[in-house]
C-alpha positions as CSV (number, residue, x, y, z in Angstrom):
1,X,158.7,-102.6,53.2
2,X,157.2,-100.7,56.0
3,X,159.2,-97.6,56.5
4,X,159.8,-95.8,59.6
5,X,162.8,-98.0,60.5
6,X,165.5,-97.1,61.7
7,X,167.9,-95.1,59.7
8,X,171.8,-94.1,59.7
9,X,172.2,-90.8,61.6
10,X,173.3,-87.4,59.9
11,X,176.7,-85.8,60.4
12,X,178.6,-89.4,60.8
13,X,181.7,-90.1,58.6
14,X,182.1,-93.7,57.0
15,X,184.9,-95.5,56.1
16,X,185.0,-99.1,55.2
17,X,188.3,-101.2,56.3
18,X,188.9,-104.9,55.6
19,X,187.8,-105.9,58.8
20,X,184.1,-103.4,58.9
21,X,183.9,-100.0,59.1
22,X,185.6,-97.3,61.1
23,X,182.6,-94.3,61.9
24,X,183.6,-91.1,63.0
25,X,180.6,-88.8,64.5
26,X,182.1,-85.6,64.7
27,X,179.0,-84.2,67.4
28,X,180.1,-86.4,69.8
29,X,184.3,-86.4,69.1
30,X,184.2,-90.0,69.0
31,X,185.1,-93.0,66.8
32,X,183.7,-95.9,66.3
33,X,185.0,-100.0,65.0
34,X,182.1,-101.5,63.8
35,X,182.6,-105.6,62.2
36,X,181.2,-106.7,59.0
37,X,177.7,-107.6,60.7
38,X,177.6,-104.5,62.8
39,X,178.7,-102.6,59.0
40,X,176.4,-105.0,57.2
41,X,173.1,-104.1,60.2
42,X,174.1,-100.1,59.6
43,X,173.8,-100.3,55.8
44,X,170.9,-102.2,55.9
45,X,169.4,-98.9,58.3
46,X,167.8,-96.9,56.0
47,X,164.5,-96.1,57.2
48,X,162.6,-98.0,54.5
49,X,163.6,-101.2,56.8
50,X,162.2,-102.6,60.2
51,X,163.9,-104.0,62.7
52,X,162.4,-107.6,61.6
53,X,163.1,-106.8,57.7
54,X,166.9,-106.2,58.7
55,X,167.1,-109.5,60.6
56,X,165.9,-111.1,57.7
57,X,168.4,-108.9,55.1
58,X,170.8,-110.3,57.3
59,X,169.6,-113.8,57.6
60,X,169.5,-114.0,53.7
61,X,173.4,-112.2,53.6
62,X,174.9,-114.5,55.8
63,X,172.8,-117.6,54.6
64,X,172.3,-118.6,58.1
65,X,169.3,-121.2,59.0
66,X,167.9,-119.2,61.7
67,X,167.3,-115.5,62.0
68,X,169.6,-114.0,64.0
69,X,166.7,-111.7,66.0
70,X,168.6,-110.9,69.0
71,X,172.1,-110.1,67.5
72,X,170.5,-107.8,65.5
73,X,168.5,-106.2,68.1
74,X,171.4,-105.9,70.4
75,X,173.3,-104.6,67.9
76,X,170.6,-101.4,66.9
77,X,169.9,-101.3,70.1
78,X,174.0,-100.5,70.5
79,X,174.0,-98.2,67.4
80,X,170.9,-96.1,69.0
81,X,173.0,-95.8,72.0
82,X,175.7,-94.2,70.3
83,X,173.9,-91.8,68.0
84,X,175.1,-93.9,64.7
85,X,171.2,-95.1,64.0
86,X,167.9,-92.8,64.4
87,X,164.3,-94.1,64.6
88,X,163.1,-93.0,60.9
């Protein structure tokens, strides 16, 4: 692994539901519904992963036949919007 991926952000609250995870960051007052991918993409953000390694993590999870490059991309690029994921 390469490091200096991306990385969940500090100060957020987690709590998985049966249908993903419901994030609450408490700088910014809001809350956010994340899916199983989006839940799945967030866990797999721990700094020790790329944005290429978590595509792959989640092409291996799902057991799809393709990577799913610009889901995942679209979907960091989403959680970097709203503060949830940091560049590590």
């Amino acid at each position: 692994m390469s490091g200096s991926g991306p990385v969940r952000a500090t100060g957020i609250e987690v709590v998985p539901t049966a249908d993903g995870y419901v994030v609450y960051d408490a700088d910014r007052d809001r809350v956010h519904y994340l899916n199983h991918t989006a839940a799945l993409i967030l866990e797999f953000a721990t700094g020790a992963n790329n944005d290429e390694e978590i595509t792959r993590m989640l092409q291996t999870a799902y057991d799809l036949p393709d990577p799913p490059a610009r889901e995942v991309r679209e979907c960091l690029e989403q959680l970097r919007a709203e503060g949830l994921v940091i560049d590590g």
